[in-house]
C-alpha positions as CSV (number, residue, x, y, z in Angstrom):
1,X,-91.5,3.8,-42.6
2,X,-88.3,3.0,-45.0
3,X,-86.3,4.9,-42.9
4,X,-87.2,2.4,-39.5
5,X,-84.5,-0.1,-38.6
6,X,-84.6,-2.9,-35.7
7,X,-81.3,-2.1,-35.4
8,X,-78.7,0.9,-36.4
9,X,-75.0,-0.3,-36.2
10,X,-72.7,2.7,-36.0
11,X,-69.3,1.5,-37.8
12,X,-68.4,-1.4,-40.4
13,X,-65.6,-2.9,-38.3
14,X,-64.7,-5.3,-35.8
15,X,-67.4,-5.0,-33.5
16,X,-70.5,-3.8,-35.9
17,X,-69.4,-6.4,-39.0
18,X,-70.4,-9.9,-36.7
19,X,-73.2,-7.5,-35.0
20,X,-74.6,-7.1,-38.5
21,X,-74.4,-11.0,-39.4
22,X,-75.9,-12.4,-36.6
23,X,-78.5,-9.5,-36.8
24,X,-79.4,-10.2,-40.0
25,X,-80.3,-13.8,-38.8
26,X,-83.0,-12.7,-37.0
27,X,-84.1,-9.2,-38.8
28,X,-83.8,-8.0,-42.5
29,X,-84.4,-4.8,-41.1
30,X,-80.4,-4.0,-40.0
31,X,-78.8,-1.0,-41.2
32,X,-75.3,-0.2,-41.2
33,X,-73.9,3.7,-41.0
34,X,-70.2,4.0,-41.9
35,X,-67.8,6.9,-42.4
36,X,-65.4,5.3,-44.1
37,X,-65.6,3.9,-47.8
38,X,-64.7,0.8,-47.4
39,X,-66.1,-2.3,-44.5
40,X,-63.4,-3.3,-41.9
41,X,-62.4,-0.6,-39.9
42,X,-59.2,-1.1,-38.2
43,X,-59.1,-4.8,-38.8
44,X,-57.3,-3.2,-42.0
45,X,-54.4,-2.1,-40.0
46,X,-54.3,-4.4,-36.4
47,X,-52.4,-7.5,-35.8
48,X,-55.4,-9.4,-35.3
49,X,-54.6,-10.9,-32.4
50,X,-57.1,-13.2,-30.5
51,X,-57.3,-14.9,-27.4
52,X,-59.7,-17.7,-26.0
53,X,-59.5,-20.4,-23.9
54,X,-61.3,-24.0,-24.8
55,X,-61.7,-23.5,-28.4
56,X,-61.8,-26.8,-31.3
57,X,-57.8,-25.9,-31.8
58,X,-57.0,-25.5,-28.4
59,X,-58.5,-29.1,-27.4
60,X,-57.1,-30.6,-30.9
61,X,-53.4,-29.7,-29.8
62,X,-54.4,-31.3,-26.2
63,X,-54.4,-27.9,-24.4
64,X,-56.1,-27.9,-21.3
65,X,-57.6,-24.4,-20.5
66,X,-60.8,-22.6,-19.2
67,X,-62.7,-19.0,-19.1
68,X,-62.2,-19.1,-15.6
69,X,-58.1,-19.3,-16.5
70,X,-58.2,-17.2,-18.6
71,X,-59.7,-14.5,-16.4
72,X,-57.4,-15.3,-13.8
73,X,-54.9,-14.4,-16.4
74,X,-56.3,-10.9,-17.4
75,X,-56.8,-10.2,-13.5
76,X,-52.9,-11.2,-13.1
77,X,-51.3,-9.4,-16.0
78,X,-54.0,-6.0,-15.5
79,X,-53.4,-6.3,-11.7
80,X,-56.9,-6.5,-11.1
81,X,-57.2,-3.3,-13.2
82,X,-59.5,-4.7,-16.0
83,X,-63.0,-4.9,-15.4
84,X,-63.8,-8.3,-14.6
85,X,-67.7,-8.3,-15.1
86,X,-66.6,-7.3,-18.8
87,X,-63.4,-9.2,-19.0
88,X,-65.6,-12.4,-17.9
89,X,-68.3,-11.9,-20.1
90,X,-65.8,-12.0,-23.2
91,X,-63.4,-14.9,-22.3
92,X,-66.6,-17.0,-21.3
93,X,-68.2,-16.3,-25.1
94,X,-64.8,-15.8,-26.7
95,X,-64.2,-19.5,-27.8
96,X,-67.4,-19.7,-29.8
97,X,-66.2,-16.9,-31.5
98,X,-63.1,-18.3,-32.7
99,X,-64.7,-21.6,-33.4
100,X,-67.1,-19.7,-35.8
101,X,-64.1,-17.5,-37.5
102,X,-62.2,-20.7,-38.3
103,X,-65.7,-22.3,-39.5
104,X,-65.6,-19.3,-41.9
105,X,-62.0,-20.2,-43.2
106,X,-59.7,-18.1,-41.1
107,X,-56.8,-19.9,-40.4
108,X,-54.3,-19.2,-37.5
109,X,-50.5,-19.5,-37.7
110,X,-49.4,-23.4,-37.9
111,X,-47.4,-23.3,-34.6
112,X,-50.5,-21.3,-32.9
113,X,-51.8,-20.8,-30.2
114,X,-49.0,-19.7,-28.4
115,X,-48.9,-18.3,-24.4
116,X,-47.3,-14.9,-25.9
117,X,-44.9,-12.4,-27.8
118,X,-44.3,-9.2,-27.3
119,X,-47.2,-8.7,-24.3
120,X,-46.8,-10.6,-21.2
121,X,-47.2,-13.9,-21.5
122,X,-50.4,-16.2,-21.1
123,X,-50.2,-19.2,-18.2
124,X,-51.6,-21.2,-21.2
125,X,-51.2,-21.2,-25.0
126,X,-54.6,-19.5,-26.4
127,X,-53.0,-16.7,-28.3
128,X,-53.3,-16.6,-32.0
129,X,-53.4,-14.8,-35.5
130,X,-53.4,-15.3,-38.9
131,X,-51.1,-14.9,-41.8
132,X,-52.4,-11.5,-42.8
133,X,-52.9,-9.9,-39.1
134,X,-56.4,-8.5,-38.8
135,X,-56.9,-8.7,-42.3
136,X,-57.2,-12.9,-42.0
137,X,-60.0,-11.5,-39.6
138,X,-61.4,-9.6,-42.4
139,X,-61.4,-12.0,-45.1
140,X,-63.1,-14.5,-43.1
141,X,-66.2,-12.7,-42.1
142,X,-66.4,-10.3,-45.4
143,X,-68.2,-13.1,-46.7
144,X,-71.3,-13.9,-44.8
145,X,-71.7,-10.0,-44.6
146,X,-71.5,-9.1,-48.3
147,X,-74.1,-12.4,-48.6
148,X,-76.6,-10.7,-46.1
149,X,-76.2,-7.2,-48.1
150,X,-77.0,-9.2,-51.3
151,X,-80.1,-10.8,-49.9
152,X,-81.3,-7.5,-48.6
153,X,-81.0,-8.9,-44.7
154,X,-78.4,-6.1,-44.3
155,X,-78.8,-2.6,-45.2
156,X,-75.0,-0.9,-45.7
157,X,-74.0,2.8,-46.1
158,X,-71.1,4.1,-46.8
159,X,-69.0,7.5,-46.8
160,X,-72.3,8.3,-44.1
161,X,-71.2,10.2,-40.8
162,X,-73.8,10.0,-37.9
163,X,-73.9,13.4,-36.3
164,X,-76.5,13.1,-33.6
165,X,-78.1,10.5,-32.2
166,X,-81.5,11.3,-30.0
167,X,-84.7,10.6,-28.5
168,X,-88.1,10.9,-29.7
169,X,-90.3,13.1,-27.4
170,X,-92.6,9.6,-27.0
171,X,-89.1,7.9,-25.8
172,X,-90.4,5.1,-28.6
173,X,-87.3,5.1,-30.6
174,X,-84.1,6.8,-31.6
175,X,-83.6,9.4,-34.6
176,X,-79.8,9.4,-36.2
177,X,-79.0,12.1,-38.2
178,X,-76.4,11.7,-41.0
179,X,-74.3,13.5,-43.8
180,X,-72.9,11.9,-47.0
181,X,-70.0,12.4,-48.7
182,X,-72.0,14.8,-51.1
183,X,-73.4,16.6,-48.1
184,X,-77.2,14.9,-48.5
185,X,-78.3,14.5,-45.2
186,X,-80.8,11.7,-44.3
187,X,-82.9,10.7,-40.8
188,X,-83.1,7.0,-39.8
189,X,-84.7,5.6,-37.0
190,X,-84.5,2.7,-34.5
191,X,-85.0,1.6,-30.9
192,X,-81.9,0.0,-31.3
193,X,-78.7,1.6,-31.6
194,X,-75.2,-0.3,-31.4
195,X,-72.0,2.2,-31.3
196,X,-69.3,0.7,-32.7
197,X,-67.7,3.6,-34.6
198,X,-64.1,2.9,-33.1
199,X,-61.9,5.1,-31.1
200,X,-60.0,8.5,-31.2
201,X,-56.5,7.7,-32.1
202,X,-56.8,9.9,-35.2
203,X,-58.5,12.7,-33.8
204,X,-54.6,14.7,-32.0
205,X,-56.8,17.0,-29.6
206,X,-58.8,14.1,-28.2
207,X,-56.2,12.0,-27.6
208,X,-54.2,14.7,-25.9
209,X,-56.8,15.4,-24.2
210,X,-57.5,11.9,-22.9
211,X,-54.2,10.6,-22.4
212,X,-52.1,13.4,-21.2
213,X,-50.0,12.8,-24.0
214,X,-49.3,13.5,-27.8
215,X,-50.5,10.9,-30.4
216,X,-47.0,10.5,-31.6
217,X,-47.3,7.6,-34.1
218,X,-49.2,8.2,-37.4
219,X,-50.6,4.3,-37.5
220,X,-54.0,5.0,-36.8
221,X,-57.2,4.0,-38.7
222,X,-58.1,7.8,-40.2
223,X,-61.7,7.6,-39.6
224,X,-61.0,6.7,-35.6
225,X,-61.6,10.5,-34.5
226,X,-63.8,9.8,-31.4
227,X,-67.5,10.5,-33.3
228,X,-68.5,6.8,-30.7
229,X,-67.5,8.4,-28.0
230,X,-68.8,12.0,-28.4
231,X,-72.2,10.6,-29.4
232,X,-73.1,8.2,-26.6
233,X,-71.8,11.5,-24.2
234,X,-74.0,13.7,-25.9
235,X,-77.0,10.9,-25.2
236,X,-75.9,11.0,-21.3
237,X,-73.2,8.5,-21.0
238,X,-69.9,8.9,-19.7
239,X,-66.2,7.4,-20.5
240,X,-64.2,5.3,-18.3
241,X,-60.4,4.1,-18.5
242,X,-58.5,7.4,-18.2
243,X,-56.5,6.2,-15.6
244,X,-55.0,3.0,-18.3
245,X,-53.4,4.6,-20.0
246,X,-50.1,2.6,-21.9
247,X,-47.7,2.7,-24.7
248,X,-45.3,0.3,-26.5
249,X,-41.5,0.8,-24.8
250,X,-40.9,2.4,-27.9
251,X,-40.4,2.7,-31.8
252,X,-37.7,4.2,-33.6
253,X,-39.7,7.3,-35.7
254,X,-39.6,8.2,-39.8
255,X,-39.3,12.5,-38.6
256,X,-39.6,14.5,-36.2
257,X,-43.5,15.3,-36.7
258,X,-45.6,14.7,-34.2
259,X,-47.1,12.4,-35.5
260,X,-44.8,10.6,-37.6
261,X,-44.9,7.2,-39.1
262,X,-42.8,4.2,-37.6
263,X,-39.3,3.2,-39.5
264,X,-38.0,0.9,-37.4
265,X,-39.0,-1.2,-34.0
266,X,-36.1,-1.8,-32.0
267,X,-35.4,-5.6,-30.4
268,X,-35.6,-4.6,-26.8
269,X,-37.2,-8.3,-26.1
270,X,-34.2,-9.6,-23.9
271,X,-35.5,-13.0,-24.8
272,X,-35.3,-11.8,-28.6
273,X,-32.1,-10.3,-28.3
274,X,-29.9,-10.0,-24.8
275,X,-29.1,-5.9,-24.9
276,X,-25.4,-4.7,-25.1
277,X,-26.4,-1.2,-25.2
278,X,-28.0,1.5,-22.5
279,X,-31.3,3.3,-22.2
280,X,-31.3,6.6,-21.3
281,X,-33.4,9.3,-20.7
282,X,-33.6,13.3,-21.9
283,X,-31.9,13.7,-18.7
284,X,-29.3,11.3,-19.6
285,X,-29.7,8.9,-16.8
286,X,-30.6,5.1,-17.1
287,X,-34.4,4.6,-15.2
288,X,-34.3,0.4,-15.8
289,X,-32.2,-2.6,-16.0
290,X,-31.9,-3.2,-20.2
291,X,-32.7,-6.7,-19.8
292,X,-35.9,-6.7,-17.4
293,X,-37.5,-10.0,-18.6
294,X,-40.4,-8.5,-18.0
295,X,-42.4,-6.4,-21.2
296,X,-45.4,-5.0,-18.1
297,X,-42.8,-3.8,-16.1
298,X,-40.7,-2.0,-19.1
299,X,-43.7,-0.5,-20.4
300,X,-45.2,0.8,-17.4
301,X,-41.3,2.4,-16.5
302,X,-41.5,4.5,-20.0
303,X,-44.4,6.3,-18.6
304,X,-42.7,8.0,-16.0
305,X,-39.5,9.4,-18.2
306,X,-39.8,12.7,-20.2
307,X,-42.0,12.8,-23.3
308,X,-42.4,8.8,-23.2
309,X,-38.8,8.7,-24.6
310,X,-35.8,7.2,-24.3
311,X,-32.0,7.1,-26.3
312,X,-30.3,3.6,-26.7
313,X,-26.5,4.7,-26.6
314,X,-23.9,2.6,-27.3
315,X,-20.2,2.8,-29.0
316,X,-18.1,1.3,-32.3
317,X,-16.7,-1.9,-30.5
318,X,-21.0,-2.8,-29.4
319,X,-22.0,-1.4,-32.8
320,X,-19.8,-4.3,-34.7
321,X,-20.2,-6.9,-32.2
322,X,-23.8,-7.2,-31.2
323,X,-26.6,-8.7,-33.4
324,X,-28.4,-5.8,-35.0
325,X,-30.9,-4.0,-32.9
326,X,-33.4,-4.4,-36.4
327,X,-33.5,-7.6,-36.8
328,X,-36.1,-9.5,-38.4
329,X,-39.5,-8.2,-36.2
330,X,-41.8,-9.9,-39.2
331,X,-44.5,-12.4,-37.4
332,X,-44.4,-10.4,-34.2
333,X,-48.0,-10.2,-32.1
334,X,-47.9,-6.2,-31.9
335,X,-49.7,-3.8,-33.9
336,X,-46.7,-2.5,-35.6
337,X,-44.9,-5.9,-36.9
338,X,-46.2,-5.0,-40.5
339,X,-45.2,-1.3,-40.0
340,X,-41.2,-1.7,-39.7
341,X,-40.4,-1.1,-43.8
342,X,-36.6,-3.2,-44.1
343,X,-33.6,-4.3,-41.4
344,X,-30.6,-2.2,-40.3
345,X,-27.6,-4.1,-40.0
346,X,-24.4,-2.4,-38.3
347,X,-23.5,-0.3,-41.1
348,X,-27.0,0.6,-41.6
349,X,-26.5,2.1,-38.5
350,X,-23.2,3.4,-38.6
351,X,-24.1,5.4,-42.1
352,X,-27.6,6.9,-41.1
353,X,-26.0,8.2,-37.6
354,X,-23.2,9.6,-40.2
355,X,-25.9,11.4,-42.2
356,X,-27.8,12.6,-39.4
357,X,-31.1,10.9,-40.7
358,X,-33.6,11.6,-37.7
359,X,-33.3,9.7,-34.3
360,X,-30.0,8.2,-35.6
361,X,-26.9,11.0,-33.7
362,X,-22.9,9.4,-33.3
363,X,-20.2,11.9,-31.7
364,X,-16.6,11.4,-31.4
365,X,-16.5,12.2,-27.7
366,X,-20.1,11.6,-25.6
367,X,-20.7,15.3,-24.7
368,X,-20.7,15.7,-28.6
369,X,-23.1,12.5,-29.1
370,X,-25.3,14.1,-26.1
371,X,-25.4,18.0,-27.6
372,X,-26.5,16.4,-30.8
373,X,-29.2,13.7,-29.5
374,X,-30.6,16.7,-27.3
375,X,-29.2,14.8,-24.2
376,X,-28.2,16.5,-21.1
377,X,-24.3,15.7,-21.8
378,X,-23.1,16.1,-17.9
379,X,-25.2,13.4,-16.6
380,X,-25.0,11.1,-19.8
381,X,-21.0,11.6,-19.3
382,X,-21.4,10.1,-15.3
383,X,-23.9,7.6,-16.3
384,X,-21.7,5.9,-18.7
385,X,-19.1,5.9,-16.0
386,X,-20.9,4.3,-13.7
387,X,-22.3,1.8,-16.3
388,X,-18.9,0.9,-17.1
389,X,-17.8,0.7,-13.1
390,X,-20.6,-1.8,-12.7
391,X,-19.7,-3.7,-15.8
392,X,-16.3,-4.5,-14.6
393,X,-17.2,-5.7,-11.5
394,X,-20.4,-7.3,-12.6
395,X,-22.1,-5.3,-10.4
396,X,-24.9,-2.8,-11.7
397,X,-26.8,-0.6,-10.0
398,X,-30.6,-1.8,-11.5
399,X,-29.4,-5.6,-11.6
400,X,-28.8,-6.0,-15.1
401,X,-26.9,-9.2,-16.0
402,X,-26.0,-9.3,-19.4
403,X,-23.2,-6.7,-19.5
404,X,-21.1,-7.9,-22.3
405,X,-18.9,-5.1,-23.0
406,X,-18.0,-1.3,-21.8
407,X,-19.2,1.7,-23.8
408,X,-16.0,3.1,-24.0
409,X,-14.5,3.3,-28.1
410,X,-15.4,6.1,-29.8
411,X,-17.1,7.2,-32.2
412,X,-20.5,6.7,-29.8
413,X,-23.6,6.1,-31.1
414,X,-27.3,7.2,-30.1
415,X,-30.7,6.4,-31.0
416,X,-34.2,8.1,-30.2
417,X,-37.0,5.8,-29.4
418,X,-40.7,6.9,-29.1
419,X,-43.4,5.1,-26.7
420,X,-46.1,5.1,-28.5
421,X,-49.7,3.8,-28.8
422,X,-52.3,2.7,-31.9
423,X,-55.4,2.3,-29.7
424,X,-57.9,4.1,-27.8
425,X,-57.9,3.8,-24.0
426,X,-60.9,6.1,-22.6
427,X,-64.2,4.5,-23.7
428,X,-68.2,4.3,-23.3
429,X,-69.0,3.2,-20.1
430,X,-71.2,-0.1,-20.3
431,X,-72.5,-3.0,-18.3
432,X,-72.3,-6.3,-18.5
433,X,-75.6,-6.0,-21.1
434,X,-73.4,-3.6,-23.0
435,X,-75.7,-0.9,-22.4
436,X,-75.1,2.4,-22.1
437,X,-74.6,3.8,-18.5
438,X,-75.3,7.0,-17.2
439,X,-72.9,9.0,-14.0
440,X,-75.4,7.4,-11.8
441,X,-74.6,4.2,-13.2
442,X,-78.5,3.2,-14.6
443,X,-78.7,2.0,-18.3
444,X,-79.6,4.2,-21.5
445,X,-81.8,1.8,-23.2
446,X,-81.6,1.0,-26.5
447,X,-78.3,2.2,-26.7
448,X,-75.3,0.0,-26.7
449,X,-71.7,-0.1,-27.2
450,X,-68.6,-2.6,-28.3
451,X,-65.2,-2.4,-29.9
452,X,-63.3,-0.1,-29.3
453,X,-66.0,2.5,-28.2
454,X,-66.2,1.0,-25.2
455,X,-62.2,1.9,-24.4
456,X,-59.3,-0.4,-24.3
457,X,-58.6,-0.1,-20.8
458,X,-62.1,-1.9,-19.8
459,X,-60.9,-5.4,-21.3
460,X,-56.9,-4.5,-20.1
461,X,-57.1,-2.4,-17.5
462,X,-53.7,-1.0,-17.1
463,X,-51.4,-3.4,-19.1
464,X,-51.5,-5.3,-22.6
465,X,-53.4,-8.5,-21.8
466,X,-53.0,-10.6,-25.4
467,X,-55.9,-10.3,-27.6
468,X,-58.3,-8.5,-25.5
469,X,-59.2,-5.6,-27.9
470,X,-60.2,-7.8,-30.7
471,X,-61.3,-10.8,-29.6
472,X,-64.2,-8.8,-27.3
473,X,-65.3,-6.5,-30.0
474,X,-65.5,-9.6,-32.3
475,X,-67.6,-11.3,-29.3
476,X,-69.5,-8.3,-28.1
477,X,-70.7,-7.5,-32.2
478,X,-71.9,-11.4,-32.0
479,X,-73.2,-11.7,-28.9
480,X,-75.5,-8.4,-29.7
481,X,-76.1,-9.6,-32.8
482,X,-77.9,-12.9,-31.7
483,X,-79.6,-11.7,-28.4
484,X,-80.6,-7.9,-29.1
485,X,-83.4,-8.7,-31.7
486,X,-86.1,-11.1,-30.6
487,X,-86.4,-14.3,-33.4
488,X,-89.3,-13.3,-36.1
């Protein structure tokens, strides 16, 4: 039959592009469903960052490291939230991978790896990406994909949507039904089905849904809308990581849309940039010390305050002393370091607060600045006062050290920062085969999972752990690739 595959890959991306490669090695039977028009998923938007211990560049810059260290460091940073079958089974492959992207011409910074920036940091230097974030990911292994579509090892399909996936009354394969772009519906079969179709971020209701919370930044991949998930439920599997759910500490918004797109990302790294400024709350109360060193414990402290949100206020004599809050962020390791569009020096500031652009409020008095920012103005009034009482006698009530100057000269100055996140938490539950699993936790088989259909919080548990989204999709897509398919 012409419509009979070895192997179905649901989505073009991270996970299902190396999948499809290493496939096509062993079958020329691979087919390739994607709803998008173009290959790459959300390797066209992420930072690409990638993690792996006792790779060729580690060991030609003399660094020591191991799998086993590197679990040790997920375990650390997640605090023993991550899954550590899965979060073993990718930092144990995870250096071939990177050995083969570099084979392929992918080319990491020149000062890389690096132990960290912007998550918390690696005991070792194993972090890396390229030049052109994900897109260096991209570029690398377009190549030996496009070659396997020419030579007819891979079949691809574009603009295609699977809609159901399910099981032939014999149980001897798998029937997907998909639409086109122009509405033509086809039926392909396989006992082999990979879902790698991405997460939910663009889909509002299911990500409310699974994360309690609005998806407040427009930064999403569009064709992420959670069709990975809701077809391996519909076969009988269930979703893990609800209880992982994390953001960024926060991002300074375009508008007031829910979601909006990202302006500006604020310096709150105190190794970046020591703060001179205060974080508030709706309430108008501070909820951590501005220059915690640590980026797990700042972001784990936004989820408890109102609407992930928080005000950095300020007044003139901090607004013309202190280095810009928007200083250069170009380079950064986070998923928004290509998002922030120019810098905002203190004049920047001063002007767009004067024009009430959004998230940018200044007041003459700080009841004013608080009736404007939507502040309660009662409590931000006391909390400055005891901010200042603390900074004269060096003495602050959350430990902060670097308390360089009072807030005290009018005009005062607020800004509204978002927590936000770009990635999908809640995931395909799957073992350490990548199989499906059902609620009693036995395998679906023939049906597997990678990427981020399988949930950011399985790699990460509850915190960031560097390069643990795309470095296990890349590996998961390979390792399928080459043991799935029995050689010909």
């Amino acid at each position: 039959m012409d419509d009979k595959w070895d192997l179905i890959i649901i989505g073009a991306g991270t996970a299902g592009i190396p999948a499809a490669i290493f496939g096509s090695q062993r079958s020329n039977r691979i087919l390739v469903i994607d709803s998008a028009p173009e290959i790459g998923g959300t390797l066209h938007l992420s930072s690409g960052q990638m993690s792996a211990a006792g790779t060729k560049l580690q060991k030609s810059k003399g660094i020591e490291d191991s799998p086993a260290l590197h679990l040790e460091d997920i375990m650390r940073i997640s605090k023993n939230t991550a899954n550590a079958d899965l979060a073993s089974l990718a930092v144990e492959n995870a250096a071939e991978t990177l050995d083969w992207l570099e084979s392929l011409g992918f080319n990491p910074l020149p000062d890389h790896p690096v132990k960290g920036q912007a998550h918390e940091p690696y005991s070792v230097n194993r972090y890396i990406w390229g030049a052109e974030l994900g897109k260096s990911i991209l570029q690398a292994i377009r190549v030996p994909f496009e070659n396997a579509c020419e030579n007819g090892n891979i079949t691809l399909r574009m603009n295609s949507r699977v809609n159901q996936i399910s099981q032939n009354i014999d149980g001897s394969s798998y029937n997907l039904e998909v639409t086109n772009s122009d509405d033509s519906k086809n039926e392909f079969f396989s006992k082999n089905v990979l879902i790698s179709a991405g997460g939910y971020v663009s889909n509002g209701d299911m990500y409310k849904k699974l994360s309690g919370h609005p998806a407040y930044g427009d930064h999403s991949y569009p064709y992420c809308v959670g069709d990975g998930l809701n077809l391996g439920l519909d076969l009988g599997g269930v979703s893990w990581g609800h209880e992982n759910y994390l953001t960024s500490f926060g991002v300074i918004m375009e508008d007031y849309n829910i979601p909006s797109k990202v302006r500006f990302r604020p310096i709150h790294w105190p190794e970046r940039r020591q703060p001179w400024e205060i974080y508030v709350n709706s309430i108008g109360k501070r909820f951590i010390r501005e220059d915690e060193p640590s980026v797990d414990v700042r972001e784990h402290t936004i989820q408890n305050q109102p609407d992930l949100r928080h005000w950095i206020v300020f007044d003139s004599e901090i607004l013309e002393k202190a280095q810009s809050l928007f200083g250069d962020n170009k380079g950064s390791s986070n998923t928004l370091s290509d998002m922030q569009k120019d810098n905002m020096d203190s004049n920047g500031i001063k002007k767009a607060a004067e024009n009430s652009e959004p998230m940018f409020y200044v007041g003459n008095n700080i009841k004013s600045l608080a009736e404007k920012a939507g502040i309660d103005s009662d409590n931000l009034i006391k909390t400055i006062e005891q901010y200042n009482i603390g900074q004269k006698q060096n003495l602050d009530e959350f430990g902060r050290e670097h308390m360089p100057l009072p807030i005290n000269k009018p005009p005062f100055y607020a800004i509204r920062s978002q927590a936000m996140s770009v990635s999908s938490t809640v995931g395909l539950k799957v073992d350490r085969s990548l199989q499906l699993l059902r609620q009693d936790n036995s395998p679906i088989d023939g049906i597997y999972a990678a990427g981020e259909s399988i949930g950011q919080g399985a790699l990460m548990g509850s915190s960031f752990c560097g390069g643990m989204l795309v470095t296990p999709a890349l590996t998961f897509g390979r390792l399928l690739g080459q043991k799935l398919l029995p050689l010909d």
